[in-house]
Short mmCIF file of the C-alpha atoms (twelve columns), coordinates in Angstrom:
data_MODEL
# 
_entry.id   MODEL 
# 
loop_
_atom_site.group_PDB 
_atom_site.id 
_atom_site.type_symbol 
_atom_site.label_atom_id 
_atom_site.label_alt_id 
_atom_site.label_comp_id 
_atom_site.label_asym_id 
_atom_site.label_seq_id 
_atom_site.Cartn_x 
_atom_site.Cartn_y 
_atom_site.Cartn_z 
_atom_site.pdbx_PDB_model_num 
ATOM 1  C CA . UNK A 1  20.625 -178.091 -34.180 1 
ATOM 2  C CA . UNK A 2  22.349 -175.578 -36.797 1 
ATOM 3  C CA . UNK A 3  18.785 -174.963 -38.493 1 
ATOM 4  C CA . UNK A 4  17.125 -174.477 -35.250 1 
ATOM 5  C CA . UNK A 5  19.559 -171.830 -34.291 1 
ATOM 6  C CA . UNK A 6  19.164 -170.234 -37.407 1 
ATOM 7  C CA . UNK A 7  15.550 -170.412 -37.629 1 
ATOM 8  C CA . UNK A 8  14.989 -168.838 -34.034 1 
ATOM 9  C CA . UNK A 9  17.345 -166.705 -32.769 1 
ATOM 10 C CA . UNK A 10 20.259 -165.696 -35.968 1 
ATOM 11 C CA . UNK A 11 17.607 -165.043 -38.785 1 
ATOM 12 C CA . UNK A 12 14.854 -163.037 -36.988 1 
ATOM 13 C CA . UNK A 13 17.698 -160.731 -34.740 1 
ATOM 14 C CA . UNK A 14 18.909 -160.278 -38.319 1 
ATOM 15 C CA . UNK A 15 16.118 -158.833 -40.024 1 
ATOM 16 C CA . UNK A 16 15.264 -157.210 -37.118 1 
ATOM 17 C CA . UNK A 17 19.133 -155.520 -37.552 1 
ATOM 18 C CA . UNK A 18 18.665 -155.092 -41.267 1 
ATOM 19 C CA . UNK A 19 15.281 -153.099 -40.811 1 
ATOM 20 C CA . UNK A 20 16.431 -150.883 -38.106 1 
ATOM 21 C CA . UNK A 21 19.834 -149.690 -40.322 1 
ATOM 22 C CA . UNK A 22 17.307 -149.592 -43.496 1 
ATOM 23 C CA . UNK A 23 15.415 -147.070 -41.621 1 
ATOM 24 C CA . UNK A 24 18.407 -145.077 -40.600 1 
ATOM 25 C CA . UNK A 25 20.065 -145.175 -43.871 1 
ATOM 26 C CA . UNK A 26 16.504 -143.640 -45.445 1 
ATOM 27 C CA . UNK A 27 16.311 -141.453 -42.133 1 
ATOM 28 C CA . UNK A 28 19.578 -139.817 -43.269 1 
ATOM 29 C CA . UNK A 29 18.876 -139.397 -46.830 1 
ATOM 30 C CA . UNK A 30 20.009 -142.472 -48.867 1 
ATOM 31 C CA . UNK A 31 17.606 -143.819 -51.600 1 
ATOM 32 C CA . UNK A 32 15.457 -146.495 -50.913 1 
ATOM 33 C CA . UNK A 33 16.911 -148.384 -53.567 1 
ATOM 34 C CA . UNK A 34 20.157 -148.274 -52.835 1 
ATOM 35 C CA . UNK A 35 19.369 -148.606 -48.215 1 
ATOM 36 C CA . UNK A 36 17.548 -152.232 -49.530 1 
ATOM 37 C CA . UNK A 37 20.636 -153.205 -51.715 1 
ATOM 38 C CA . UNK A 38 23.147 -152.700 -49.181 1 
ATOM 39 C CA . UNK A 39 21.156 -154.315 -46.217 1 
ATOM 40 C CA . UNK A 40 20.171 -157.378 -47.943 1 
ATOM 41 C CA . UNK A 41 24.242 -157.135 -48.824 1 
ATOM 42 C CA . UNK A 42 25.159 -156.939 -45.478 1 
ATOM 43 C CA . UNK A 43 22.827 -159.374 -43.920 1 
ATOM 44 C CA . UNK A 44 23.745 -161.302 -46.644 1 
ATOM 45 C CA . UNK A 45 27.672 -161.109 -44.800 1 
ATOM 46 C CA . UNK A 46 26.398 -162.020 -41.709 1 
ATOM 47 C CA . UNK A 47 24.454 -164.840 -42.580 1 
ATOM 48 C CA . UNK A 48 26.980 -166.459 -44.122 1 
ATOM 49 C CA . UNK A 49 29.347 -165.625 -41.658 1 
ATOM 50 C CA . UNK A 50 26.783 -167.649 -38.620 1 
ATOM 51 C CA . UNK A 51 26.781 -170.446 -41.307 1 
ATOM 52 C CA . UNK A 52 30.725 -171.119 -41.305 1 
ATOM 53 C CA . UNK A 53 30.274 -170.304 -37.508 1 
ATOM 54 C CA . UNK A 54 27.687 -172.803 -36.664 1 
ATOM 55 C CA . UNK A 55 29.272 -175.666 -39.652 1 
ATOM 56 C CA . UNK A 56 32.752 -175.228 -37.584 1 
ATOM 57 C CA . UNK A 57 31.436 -176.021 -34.016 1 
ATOM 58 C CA . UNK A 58 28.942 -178.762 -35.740 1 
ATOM 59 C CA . UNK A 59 32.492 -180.453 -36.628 1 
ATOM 60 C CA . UNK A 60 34.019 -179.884 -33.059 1 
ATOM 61 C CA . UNK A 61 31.331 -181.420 -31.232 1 
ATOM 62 C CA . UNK A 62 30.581 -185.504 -31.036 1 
ATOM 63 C CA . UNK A 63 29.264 -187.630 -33.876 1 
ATOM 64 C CA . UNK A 64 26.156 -188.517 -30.851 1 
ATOM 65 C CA . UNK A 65 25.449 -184.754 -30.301 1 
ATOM 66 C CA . UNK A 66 25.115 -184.054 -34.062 1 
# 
């Protein structure tokens, strides 16, 4: 269930997110370079974050539903 999430609806929203704020970092002037590092950083955050998210209610719901 927690990799299906992922897969379809937390991963593609995003790099969807990451792309759009990559283009308006560049759109204001920041350096390629430096736009890429700190999305990948921050999706990096958030991914992580829906991990410990999703692994937390995994462990609240019933050993049949998991």
């Amino acid at each position: 269930m927690k990799n299906v999430l992922l897969r379809t609806i937390v991963v593609p929203l995003a790099t969807r997110l990451g792309t759009a704020l990559g283009a308006y970092l560049m759109a204001k002037g920041l350096d390629g370079g430096l736009a890429d590092q700190l999305v990948n950083g921050l999706l990096a955050v958030v991914l992580v974050g829906c991990d410990l998210v999703a692994g937390k209610v995994a462990g609240l719901l019933p050993k049949e539903a998991a």
